[in-house]
LUMDOTOR-152562 format. One record per residue (C-alpha): x, y, z. Coordinates in Angstrom, 1 decimal, padded with zeros to 4 digits. Layout:
% LUMDOTOR-152562
+--------+--------+--------+
!      x !      y !      z !
+--------+--------+--------+
!      X !      Y !      Z !
...
+--------+--------+--------+
% end
This chain:
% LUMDOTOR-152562
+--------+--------+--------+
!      x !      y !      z !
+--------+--------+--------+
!  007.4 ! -016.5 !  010.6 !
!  005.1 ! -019.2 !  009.5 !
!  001.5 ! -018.4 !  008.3 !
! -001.2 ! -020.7 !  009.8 !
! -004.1 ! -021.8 !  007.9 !
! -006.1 ! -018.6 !  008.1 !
! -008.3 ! -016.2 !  006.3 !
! -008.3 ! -012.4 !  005.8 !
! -010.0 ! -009.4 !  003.7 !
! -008.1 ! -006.5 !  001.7 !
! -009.4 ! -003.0 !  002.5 !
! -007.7 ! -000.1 !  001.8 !
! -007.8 !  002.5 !  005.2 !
! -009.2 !  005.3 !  003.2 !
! -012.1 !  003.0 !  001.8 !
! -013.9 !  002.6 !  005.1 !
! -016.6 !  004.9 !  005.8 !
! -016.7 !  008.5 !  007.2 !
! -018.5 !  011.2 !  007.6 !
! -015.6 !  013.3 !  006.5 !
! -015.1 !  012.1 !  003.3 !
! -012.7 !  009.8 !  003.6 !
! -012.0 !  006.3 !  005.7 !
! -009.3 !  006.9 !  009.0 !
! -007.7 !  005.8 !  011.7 !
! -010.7 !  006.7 !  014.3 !
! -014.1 !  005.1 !  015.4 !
! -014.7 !  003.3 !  011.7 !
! -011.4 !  001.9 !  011.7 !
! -012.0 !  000.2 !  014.7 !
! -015.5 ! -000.8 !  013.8 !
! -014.2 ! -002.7 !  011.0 !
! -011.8 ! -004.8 !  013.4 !
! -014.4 ! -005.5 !  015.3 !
! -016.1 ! -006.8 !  012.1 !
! -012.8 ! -008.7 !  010.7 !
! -013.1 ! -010.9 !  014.1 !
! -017.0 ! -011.3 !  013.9 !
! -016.3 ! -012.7 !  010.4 !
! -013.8 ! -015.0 !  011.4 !
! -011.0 ! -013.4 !  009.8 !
! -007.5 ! -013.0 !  011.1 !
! -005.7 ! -010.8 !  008.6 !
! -006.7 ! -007.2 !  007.4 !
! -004.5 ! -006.0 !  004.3 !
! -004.0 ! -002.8 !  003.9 !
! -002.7 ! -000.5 !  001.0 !
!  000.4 !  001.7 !  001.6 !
! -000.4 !  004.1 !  004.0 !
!  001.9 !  006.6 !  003.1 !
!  001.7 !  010.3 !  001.3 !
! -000.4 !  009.6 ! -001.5 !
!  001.7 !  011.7 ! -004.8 !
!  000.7 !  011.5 ! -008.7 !
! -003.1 !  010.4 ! -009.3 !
! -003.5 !  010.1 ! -005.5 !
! -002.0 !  007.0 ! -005.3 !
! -000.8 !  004.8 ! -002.6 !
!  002.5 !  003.2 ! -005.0 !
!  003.8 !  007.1 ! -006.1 !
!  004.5 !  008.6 ! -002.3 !
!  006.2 !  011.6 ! -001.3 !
!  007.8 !  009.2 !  001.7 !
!  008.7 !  005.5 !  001.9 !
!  008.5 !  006.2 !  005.9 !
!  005.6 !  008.8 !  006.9 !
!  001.9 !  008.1 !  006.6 !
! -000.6 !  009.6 !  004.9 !
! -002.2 !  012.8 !  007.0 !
! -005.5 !  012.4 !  004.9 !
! -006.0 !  009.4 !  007.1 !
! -005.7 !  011.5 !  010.4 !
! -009.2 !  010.8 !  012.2 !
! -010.8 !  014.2 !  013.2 !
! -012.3 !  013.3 !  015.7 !
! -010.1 !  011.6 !  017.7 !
! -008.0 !  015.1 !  017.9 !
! -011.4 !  016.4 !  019.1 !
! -011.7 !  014.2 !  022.1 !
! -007.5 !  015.3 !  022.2 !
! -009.1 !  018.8 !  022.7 !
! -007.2 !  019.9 !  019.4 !
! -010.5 !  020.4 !  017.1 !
! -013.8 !  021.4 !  018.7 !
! -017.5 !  020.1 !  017.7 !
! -018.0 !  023.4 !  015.3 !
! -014.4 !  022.1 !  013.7 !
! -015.7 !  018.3 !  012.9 !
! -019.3 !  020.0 !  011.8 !
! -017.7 !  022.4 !  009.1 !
! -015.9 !  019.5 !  008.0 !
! -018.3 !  016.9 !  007.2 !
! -018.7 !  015.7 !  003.8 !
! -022.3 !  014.4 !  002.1 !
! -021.9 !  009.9 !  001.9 !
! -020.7 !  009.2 ! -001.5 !
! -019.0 !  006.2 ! -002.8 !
! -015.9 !  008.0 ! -004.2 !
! -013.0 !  009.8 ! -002.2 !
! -013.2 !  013.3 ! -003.7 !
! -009.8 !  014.5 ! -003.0 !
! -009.7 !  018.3 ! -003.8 !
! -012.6 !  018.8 ! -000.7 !
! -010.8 !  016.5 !  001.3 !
! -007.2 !  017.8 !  001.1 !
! -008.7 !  021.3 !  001.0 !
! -011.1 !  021.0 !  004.5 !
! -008.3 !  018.7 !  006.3 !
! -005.0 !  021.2 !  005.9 !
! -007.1 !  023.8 !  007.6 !
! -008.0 !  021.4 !  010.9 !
! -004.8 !  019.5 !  010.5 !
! -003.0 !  023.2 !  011.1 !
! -005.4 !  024.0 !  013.8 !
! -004.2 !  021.2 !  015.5 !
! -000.6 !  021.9 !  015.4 !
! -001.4 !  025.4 !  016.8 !
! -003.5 !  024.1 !  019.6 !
! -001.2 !  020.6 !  020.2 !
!  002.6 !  021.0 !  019.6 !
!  003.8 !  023.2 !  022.6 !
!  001.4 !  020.5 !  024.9 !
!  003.0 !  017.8 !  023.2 !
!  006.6 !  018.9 !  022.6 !
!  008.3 !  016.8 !  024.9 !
!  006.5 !  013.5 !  023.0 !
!  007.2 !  014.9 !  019.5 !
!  011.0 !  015.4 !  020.4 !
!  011.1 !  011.8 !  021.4 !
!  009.4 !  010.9 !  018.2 !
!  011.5 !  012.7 !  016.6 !
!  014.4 !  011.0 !  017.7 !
!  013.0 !  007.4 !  017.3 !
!  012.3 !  008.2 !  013.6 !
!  014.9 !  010.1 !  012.5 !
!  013.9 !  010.6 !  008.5 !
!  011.0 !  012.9 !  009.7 !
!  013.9 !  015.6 !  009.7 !
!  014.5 !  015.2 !  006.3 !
!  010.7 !  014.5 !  005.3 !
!  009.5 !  017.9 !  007.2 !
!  012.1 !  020.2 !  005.9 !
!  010.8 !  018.5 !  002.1 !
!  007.4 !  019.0 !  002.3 !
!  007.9 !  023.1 !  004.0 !
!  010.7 !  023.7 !  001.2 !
!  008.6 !  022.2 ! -001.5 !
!  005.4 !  024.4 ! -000.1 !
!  008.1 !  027.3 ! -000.4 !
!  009.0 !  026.6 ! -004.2 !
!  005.2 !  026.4 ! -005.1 !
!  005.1 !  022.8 ! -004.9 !
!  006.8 !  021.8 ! -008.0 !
!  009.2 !  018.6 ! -007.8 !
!  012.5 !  019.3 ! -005.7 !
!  014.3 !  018.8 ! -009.3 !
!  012.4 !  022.2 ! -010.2 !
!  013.8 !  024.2 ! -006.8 !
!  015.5 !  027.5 ! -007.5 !
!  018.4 !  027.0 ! -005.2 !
!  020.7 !  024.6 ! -006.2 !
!  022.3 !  023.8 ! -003.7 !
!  019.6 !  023.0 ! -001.7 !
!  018.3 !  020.9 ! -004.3 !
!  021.6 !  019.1 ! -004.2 !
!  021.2 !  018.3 ! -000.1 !
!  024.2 !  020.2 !  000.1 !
!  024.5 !  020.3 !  004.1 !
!  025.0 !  024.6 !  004.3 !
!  021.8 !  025.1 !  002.3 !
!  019.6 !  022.3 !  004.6 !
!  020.7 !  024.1 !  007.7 !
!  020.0 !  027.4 !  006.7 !
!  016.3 !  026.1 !  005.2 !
!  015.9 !  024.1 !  008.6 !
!  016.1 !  028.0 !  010.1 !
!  014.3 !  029.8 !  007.8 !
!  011.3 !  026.9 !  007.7 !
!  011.5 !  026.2 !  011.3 !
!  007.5 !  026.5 !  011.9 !
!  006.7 !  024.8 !  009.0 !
!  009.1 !  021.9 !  009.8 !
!  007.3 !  021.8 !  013.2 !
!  004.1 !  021.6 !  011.6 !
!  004.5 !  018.5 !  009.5 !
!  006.8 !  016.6 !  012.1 !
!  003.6 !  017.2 !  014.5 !
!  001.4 !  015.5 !  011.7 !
!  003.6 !  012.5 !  011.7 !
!  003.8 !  012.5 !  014.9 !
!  000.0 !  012.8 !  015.3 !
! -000.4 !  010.0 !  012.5 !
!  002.0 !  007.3 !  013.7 !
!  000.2 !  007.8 !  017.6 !
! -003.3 !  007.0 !  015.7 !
! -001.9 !  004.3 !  013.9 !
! -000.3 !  002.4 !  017.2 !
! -003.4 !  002.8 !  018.8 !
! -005.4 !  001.3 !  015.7 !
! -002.9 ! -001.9 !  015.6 !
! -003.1 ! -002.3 !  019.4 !
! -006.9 ! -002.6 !  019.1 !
! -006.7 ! -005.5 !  016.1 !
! -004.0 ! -007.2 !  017.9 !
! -006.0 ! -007.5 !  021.2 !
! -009.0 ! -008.6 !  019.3 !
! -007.0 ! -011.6 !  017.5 !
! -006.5 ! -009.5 !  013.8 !
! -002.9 ! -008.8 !  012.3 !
! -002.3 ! -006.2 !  009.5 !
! -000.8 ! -006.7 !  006.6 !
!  001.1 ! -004.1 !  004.8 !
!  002.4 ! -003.6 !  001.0 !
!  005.9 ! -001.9 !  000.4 !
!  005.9 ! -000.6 ! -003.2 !
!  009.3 ! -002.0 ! -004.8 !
!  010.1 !  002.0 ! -005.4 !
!  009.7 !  005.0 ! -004.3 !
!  008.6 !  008.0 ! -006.2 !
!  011.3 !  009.9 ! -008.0 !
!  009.7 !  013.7 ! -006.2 !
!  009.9 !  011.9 ! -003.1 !
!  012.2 !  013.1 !  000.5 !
!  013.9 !  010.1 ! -000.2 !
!  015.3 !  010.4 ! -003.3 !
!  016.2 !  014.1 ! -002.3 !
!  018.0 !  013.6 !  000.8 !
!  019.8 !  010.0 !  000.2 !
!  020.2 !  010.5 ! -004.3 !
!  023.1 !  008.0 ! -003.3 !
!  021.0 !  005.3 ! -003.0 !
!  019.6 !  005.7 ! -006.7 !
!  020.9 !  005.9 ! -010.4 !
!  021.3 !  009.3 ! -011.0 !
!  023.4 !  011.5 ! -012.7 !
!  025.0 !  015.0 ! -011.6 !
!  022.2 !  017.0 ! -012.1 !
!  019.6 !  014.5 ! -010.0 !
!  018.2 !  013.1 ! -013.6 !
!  018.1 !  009.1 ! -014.1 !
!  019.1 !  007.8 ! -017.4 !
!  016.3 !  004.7 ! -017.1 !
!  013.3 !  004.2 ! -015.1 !
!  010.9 !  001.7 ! -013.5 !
!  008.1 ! -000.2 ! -015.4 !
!  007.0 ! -003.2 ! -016.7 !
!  006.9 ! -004.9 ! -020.3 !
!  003.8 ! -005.7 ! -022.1 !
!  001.3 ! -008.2 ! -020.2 !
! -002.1 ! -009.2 ! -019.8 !
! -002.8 ! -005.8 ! -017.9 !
! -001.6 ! -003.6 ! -020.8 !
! -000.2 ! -003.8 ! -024.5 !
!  002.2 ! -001.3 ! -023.6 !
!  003.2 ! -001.9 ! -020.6 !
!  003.4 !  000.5 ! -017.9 !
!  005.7 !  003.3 ! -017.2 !
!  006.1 !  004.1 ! -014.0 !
!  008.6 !  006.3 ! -013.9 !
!  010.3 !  005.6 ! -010.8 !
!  014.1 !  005.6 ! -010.5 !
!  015.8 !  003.0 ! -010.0 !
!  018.2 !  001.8 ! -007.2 !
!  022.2 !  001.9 ! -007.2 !
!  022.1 ! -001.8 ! -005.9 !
!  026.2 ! -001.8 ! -006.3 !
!  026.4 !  000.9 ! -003.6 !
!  023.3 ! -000.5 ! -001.6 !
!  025.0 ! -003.6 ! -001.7 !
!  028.7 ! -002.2 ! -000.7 !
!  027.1 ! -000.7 !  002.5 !
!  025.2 ! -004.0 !  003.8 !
!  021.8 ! -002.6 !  002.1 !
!  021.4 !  000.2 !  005.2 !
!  018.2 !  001.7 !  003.4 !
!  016.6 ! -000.7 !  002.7 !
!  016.9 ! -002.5 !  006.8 !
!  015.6 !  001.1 !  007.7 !
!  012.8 !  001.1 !  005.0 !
!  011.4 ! -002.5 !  006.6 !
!  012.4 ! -001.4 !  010.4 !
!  009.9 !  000.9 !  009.5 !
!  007.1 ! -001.2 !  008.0 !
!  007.6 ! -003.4 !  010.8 !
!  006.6 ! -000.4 !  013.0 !
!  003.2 ! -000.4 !  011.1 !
!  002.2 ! -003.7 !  010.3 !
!  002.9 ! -007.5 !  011.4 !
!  003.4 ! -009.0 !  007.9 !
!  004.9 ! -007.5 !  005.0 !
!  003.9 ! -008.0 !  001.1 !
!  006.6 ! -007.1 ! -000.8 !
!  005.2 ! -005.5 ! -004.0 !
!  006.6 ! -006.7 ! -007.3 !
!  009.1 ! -009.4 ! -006.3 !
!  010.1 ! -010.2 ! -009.5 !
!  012.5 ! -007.2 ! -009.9 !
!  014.4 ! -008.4 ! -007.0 !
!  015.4 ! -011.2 ! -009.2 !
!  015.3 ! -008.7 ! -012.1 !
!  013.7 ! -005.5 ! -013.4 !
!  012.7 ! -003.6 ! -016.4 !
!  014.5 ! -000.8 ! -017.1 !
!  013.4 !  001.9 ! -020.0 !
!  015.2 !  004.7 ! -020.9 !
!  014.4 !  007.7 ! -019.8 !
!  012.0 !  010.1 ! -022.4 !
!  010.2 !  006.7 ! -024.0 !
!  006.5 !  007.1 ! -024.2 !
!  005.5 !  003.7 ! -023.1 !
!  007.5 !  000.8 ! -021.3 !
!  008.3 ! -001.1 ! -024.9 !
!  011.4 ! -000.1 ! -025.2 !
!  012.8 ! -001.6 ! -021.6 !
!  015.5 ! -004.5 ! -021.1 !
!  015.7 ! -006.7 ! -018.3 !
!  018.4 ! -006.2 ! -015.6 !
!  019.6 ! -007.6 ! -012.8 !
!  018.0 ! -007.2 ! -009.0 !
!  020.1 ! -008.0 ! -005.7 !
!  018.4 ! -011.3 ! -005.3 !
!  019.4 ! -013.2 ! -002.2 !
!  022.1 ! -010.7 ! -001.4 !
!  019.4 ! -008.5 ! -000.3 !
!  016.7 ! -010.7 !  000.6 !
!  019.0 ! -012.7 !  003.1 !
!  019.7 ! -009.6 !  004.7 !
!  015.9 ! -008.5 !  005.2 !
!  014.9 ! -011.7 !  006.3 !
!  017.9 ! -011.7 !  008.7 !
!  017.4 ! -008.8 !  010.3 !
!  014.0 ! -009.1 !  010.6 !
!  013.6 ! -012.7 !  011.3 !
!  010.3 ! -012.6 !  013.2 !
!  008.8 ! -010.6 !  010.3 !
!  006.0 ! -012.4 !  007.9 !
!  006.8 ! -011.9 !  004.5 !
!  004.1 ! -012.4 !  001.4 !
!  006.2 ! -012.1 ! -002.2 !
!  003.8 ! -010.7 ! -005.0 !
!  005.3 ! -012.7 ! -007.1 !
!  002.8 ! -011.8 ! -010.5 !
!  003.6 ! -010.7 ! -013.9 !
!  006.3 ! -012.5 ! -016.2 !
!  008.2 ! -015.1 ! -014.2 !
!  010.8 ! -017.0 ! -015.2 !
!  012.5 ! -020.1 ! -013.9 !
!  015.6 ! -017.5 ! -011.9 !
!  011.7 ! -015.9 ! -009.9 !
!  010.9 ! -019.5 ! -008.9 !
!  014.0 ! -020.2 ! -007.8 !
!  014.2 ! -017.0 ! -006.0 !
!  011.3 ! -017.3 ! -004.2 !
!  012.0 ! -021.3 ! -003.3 !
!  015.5 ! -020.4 ! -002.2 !
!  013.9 ! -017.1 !  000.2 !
!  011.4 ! -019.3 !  001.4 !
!  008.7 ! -017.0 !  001.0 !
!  005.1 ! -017.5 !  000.1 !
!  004.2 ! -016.3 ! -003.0 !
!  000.4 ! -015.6 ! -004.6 !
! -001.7 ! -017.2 ! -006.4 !
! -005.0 ! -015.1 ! -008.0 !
! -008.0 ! -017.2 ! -008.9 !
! -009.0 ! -014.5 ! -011.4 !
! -006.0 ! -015.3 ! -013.8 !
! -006.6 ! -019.2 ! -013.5 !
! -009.1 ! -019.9 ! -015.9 !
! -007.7 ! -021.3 ! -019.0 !
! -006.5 ! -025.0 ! -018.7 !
! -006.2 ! -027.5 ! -016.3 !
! -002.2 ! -026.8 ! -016.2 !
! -002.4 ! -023.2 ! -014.9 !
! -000.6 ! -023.1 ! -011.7 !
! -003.5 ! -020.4 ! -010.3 !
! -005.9 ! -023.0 ! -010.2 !
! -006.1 ! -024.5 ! -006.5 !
! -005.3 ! -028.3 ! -007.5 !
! -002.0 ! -027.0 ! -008.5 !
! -001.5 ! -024.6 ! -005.3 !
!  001.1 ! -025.7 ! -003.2 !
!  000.4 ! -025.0 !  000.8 !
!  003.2 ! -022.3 !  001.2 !
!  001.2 ! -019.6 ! -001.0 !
! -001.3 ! -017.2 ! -000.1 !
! -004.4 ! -017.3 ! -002.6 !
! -006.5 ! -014.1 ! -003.7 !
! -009.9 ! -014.1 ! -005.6 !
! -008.0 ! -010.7 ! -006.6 !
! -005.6 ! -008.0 ! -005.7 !
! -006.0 ! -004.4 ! -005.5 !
! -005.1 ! -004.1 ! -009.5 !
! -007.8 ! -006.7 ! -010.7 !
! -011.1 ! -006.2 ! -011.2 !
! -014.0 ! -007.7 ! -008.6 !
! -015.2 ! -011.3 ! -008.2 !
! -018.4 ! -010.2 ! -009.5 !
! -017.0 ! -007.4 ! -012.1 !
! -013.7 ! -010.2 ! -013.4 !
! -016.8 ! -012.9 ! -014.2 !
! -019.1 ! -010.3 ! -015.8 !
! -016.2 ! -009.2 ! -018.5 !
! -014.5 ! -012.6 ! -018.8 !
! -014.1 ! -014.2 ! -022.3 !
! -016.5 ! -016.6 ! -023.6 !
! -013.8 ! -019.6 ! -023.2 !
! -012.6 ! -018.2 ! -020.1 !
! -016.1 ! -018.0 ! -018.2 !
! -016.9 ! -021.9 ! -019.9 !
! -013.8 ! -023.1 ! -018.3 !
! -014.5 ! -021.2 ! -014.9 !
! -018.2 ! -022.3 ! -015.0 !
! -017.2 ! -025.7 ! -015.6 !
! -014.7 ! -026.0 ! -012.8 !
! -016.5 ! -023.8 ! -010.1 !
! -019.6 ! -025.6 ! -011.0 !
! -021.3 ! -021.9 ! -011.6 !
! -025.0 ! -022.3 ! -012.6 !
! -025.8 ! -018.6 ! -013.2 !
! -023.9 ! -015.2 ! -013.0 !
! -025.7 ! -014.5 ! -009.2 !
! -023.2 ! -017.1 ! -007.3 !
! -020.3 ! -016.5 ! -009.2 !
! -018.3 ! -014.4 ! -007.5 !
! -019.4 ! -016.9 ! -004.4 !
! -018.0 ! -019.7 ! -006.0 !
! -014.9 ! -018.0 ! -006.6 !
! -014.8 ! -017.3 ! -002.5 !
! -015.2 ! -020.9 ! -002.0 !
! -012.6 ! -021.8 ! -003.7 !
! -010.3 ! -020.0 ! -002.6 !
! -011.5 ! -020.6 !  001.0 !
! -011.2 ! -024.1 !  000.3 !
! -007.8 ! -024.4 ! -001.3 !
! -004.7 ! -025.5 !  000.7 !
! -003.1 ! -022.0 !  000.5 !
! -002.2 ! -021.2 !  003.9 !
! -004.2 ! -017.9 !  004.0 !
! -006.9 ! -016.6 !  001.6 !
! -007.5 ! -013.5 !  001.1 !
! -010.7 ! -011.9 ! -000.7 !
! -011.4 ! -008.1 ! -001.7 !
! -014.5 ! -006.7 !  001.0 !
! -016.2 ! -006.1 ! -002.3 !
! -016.4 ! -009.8 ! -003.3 !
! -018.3 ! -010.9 !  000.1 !
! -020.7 ! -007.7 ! -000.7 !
! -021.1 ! -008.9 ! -004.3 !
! -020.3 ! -005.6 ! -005.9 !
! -019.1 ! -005.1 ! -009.4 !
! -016.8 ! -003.3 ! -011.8 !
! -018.3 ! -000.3 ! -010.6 !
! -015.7 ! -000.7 ! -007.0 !
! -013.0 ! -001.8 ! -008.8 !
! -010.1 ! -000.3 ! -006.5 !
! -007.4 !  000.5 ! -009.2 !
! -007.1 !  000.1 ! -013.1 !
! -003.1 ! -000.8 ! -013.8 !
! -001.8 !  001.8 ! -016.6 !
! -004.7 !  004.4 ! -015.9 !
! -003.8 !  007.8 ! -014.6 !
! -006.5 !  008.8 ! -013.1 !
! -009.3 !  007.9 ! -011.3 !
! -008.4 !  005.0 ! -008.9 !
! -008.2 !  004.2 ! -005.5 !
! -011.3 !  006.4 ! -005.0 !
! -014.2 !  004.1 ! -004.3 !
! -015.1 !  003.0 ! -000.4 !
! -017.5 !  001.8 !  001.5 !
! -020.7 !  003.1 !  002.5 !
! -022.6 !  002.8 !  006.4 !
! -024.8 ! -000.1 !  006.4 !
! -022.9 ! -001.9 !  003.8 !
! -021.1 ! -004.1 !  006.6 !
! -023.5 ! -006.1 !  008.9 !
! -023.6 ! -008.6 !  011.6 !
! -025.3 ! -010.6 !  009.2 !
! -022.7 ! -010.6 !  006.6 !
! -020.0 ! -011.2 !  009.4 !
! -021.9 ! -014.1 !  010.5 !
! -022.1 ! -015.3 !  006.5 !
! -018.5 ! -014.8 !  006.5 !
! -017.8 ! -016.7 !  009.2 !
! -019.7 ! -019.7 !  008.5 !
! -017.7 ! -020.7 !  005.3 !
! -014.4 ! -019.5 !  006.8 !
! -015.5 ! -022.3 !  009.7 !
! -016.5 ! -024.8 !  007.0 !
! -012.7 ! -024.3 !  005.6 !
! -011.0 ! -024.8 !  008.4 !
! -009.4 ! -021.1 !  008.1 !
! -011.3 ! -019.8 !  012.0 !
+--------+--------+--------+
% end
């Protein structure tokens, strides 16, 4: 589906404020649409909303299908007579400007349980429905109870073998044994998905769309991987010979090592690419356009052996290409699609992209070094979607304040910046400006903020995808800001 000319902000869920310590799918969530259509703005992009695994991040999930039951608003299972007014009191958290995970996971498994307990016999006839409509929430509940049984260590580390191995006599006899527990995280989902429908009602209704990222893998201690090892180059024993990551590049001298395995696309291929048309059935569930993270490895990928220390040692590979992406776009014709098509392309990426006709991205923050760099905006074509900067770049503000002296010359020169106050404001306009069909800016560039709420460093372990917004940061008078030079762009 075609992308008018249009404008829209990236904002992680768990970044919006709360007085529980992290963003959700309640009152704030809403709020923030409200804002989004105030400002003018018809897209809000999201993160992945799913489990968050290693370093508590979105891309390393425990589930390509469920969501994440951190983002579970509290009090709307209050007003669902689940939680009481002593419940949401206990579990409020001071303001601060970084997700503190520990408290949060540790105050939210006790109300999330206490929901269950007062919600799942009420609701069971709904849950068995859901059930039904989604059926990988059998496989993803009887993971997370068997993994809480085995101390939480990967499902490669579980004592019994053969349920490690899927072997169907062992999964029925854990389904029995872990019934309640099963019960308990199917309710969750079933909880989470309900919020999240309500959520994308409300932004559709007031003229906002969502879009979505799908990671280009899924985490190797992840219910996938477990239940469907098929699907994914693995030997006897569960262990992959090579894994995911990327070479060298201007994010790191090492590349990064991500660990993930990687897909048998012979056998995805030799069954019409089943998974994968259930992965994006899925996302369509969720959100109205889809950015398909790292598109270059569907042309091809970078493979490293399994045991190297950094992503050096890798080799290039071959991805399904059309064969898949015909499929996707088939299926799903009525789908939007945004290819991150970043990193190291080569001429087989263009024509990749060209041939899917898919947008891809263009990131002001990489364009300053020459007049022949294809991120500036005179050489944008209108099929692309332009970013001041993605979720892995620094801010506006922070990107011009740590820019190289030849680098920020160029940029000043071009963006006609007269001092390090309108930078990042320049950069907005133009973006806003350009003929990309739909711009999209980081909330913290319109707030002006720095380094300091920088989402995520690439090739750092820890630390990200903690900082979010505080109350009173968002106005009516930024909105109306907002909305005047999306109007003056033609993007309203």
């Amino acid at each position: 589906m075609e992308i008018r000319r249009s404008a829209g902000i990236l904002l992680p869920v768990y970044a919006l404020p709360s007085a529980y310590g992290i963003g959700s799918l309640g009152r704030e969530a809403r709020t923030f649409v409200k804002f989004l259509r105030d400002a003018g703005q018809t897209w809000w992009q999201v993160l992945p909303v799913g489990p968050v695994g290693a370093g508590n991040s979105p891309y390393s999930s425990e589930s390509t299908f469920a969501g994440n039951p951190l983002l579970i608003d509290l009090e709307l299972l209050a007003e669902d007579g689940l939680l009481t007014k002593v419940d949401l009191a206990a579990a409020r958290m001071p303001q601060a400007p970084l997700v503190d995970y520990p408290a949060v996971k540790a105050v939210r498994e006790k109300l999330l349980r206490k929901a269950f307990q007062a919600g799942y016999q009420r609701d069971k006839a709904q849950v068995e429905a859901f059930t039904e409509g989604n059926p990988w929430v059998k496989n993803y509940a009887l993971y997370k109870a068997a993994k809480e049984r085995f101390g939480n260590v990967s499902w490669q580390d579980w004592p019994d073998k053969d349920l490690r191995d899927f072997r169907p006599g062992a999964v029925e006899q854990y389904r029995t044994e872990l019934a309640e527990e099963i019960r308990y995280h199917t309710y969750i989902q079933y909880v989470f998905f309900q919020q999240w429908a309500e959520l994308k009602t409300c932004a559709n209704e007031l003229g906002v769309s969502i879009i979505g990222d799908l990671p280009i893998y899924v985490s190797m201690d992840s219910a996938d991987v477990w239940s469907e090892r098929k699907e994914f180059l693995l030997d006897s024993e569960g262990s992959p010979a090579k894994v995911a990551g990327v070479p060298p590049d201007y994010f790191s001298e090492e590349g990064q090592l991500w660990g993930n395995p990687l897909y048998d696309w012979t056998a995805m291929k030799a069954d019409g690419f089943g998974w994968w048309i259930r992965r994006v059935e899925g996302a369509v569930k969720l959100f109205d356009a889809i950015r398909l993270d790292h598109f270059r490895a569907f042309e091809s990928y970078w493979a490293v052996p399994a045991g190297e220390k950094t992503a050096k040692n890798g080799a290039w590979e071959k991805g399904p290409g059309m064969d898949l992406l015909r499929v996707l776009t088939g299926w799903f014709y009525q789908t939007t699609y945004i290819a991150e098509d970043l990193g190291i392309l080569t001429d087989g990426v263009h024509q990749l992209r060209e041939e899917s006709g898919l947008p891809g991205m263009r990131v002001l923050e990489f364009a300053f070094s020459d007049p022949s760099n294809s991120y500036l905006p005179h050489n944008y074509p209108a099929h692309c979607v332009c970013y001041t900067g993605t979720h892995d770049n620094d801010t506006a503000a922070g990107w011009y304040a740590h820019a190289g002296k030849a680098e920020k010359a160029f940029a000043d020169q071009y963006l006609g910046i007269k001092d390090v106050d309108n930078a990042q404001n320049a950069l907005l306009r133009a973006g806003q400006g350009s003929v990309a069909q739909l711009f999209v800016a980081q909330l913290q560039d319109y707030l002006g903020l720095g380094s300091e709420a920088r989402t995520n460093v690439p090739g750092v372990a820890e630390g990200n995808w903690r900082w979010r917004l505080l109350p009173g940061q968002v106005t009516d008078a930024l909105a109306e800001d907002i909305r005047a030079m999306t109007h003056t762009y033609g993007r309203c």
